[in-house]
Structure formats: C-alpha cells, structure tokens
Steps between C-alpha positions, in 0.01 A plus 500: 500500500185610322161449676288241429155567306161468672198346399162430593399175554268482201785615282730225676272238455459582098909520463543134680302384136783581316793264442846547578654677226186663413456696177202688511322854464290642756207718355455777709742486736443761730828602547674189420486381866412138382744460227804704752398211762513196295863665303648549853418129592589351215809616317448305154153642520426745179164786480318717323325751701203659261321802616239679266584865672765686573504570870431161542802391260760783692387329873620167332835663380587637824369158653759353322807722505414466835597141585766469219260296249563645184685247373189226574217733445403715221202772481266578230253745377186308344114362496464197634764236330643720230735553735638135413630371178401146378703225673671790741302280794471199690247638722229759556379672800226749519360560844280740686244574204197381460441189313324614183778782484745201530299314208494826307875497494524160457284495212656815312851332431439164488812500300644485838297386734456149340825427489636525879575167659318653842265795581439626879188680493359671807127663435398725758161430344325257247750218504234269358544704203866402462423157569283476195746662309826290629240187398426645165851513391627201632658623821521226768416668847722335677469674880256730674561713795263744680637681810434754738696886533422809679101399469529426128502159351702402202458215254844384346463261167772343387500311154712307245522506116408107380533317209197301502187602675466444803220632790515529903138503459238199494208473290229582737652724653700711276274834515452491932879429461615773261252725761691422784865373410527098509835528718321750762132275481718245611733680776214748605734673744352774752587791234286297239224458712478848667507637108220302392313556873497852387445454079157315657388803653609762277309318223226420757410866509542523118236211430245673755577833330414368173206344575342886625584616170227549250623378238650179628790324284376148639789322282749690682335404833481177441914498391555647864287252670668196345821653611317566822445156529861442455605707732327362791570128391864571541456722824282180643729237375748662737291550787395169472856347484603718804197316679609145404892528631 
C-alpha cells in the first residue's frame, strides 16, 4: 500500500476549495504535492501540474510516479497558463506567489483564465490587488480565509465565474473592503489581527521615515495615513468588542 501524501496546512486548506471531481491546473506546483494530494483522495479527480522550469517540473514527475498518479495527473512545461488549453479546466489554482505575480498571469491568458467556473488564489502578498482584479472581470469572491503557519500568514481567496454582476462589497465600503478582504473584516480571526497589528507598525515607521526626507511625497503620506487610520479602526473595533463580552 502506497503512502499517503503530506501537506501543509495552508496547502490543505486551499485543496478543501475544490469540488469533488475536481478538474483543475495548479500553476506552480512545487512538485505537484497539491495536485498528488487531492488525486489520491479523490479518484475521479483529474490535474494539470504546470511548472515554468525544469527541476521544478522533474520533482513533480517523480512526485507522481511516486504515489501511482499518472493516470489522474499530468505535468507540463510552460509560463503561467499556457500550460492549459481553452476549456481543458474547471478550475484554477495558483498559490504561494505574490498577488500581482498571480494578476500578471492571470492577465496574460485571459483566454483561460476567464473561462474557469472557480479560481483558488493564495497571495503571499498584495491580495488587494487580486481583489480588484477578480471585481474587474466579474469574478464573485465568494470565501476568504487568512491563517496562520510556521510564523507566516496566508490569505486564501476563493471566487466564482457569474453571469450577471454581482459584488460581496457595499457601497461605502468597497475600497476599506477590497483593503482588507470583506470575509476576513468580518471574521477578524487572531491571524488577521496579528497581520494587520504588525502592517500598522511596519508602515508606522515608513510614514515617520518619510516625513525626515527632504523632499517629502506628502500625497503618498497622506495614502498611508488614511490606511493608517484604517488600520487602527479595525485593531480598536476588536479591542473594543473583547471589552464588551
């Protein structure tokens, strides 16, 4: 009986957005780990494990020879989603880059990318950039996550292809919202508030750095003192709800 195939939380937590009988490519798979886990639990399951390099690409191979996927999973040599022909995919994962890398690829074969029923997007960084962007082209964000790993946090976005436009995000609130994730403003678990604890002060020091300069860019100061100002709303809404219970 062949072993089963680890995976990190974060990577478990992205594969429990796909559906049973998934059909999807992960974009830079880093050694097909994800794909190999999802394959082994779910027989009917079908991938497409896209690596840009060739090391890379070979550790996927031998990932799955390994477990006895090669019927389920299949390994390609490409940029971003020219690895996948039109109407090849259900769904799309790309994980573990940063989010305007993710948009990048998003953006370079639309072809593709607006066509998937479901995309599972984890930025390491800059996922209010791929919120815009799923907005723009009338991707429904349908579920946030943000989590906690080996002293990294992870944002997980999940959204949905729809017919007719439709937003997550209210009116007043839509560019605080795209900012911080309307799923996570709402939840604002420990991981969401210990990354935003810290985002205050890193950008904290920025600000006061900026203002020493000699030539001061006072529009960009005043852009990190709004979100300043956001910041410490949401970091005081909490304390102050943890003082009412």
């Amino acid at each position: 009986m062949r072993n089963r195939v680890s995976l990190s939380n974060r990577l478990k937590k992205v594969a429990s957005y796909l559906p049973e009988n998934a059909n999807f490519a992960d974009i830079g798979s880093d050694h097909a780990y994800l794909a190999a886990y999802v394959c082994q639990n779910d027989p009917n399951a079908k991938a497409i494990a896209g690596e840009v390099n060739v090391g890379p690409l070979n550790s996927a191979k031998d990932t799955i020879n390994e477990y006895g996927l090669e019927n389920q999973i299949e390994v390609r040599l490409g940029d971003g989603l020219e690895v996948i022909r039109p109407g090849e995919v259900n769904q799309i994962v790309i994980a573990g880059m940063g989010g305007s890398l993710i948009t990048s690829i998003l953006n370079k074969q639309k072809n593709i990318s607006l066509e998937v029923d479901r995309m599972i997007l984890q930025p390491n960084v800059d996922a209010k950039e791929l919120r815009e962007w799923l907005d723009d082209q009338n991707y429904m964000l349908i579920m946030e996550e943000i989590i906690e790993e080996q002293g990294h946090i992870y944002e997980i976005l999940v959204a949905e292809k729809c017919n007719s436009h439709q937003s997550p995000y209210s009116d007043l609130e839509k560019e605080k919202q795209l900012y911080f994730g309307p799923y996570l403003l709402q939840d604002r678990n420990d991981a969401f508030m210990k990354k935003w604890g810290g985002e205050r002060d890193k950008l904290t020091r920025v600000v006061e750095q900026m203002k020493q300069a000699r030539q001061m860019d006072r529009d960009k100061i005043d852009q990190f003192i709004n979100e300043l100002d956001w910041m410490q709303e949401v970091l005081n809404n909490e304390k102050n709800n943890m003082e009412t219970r």
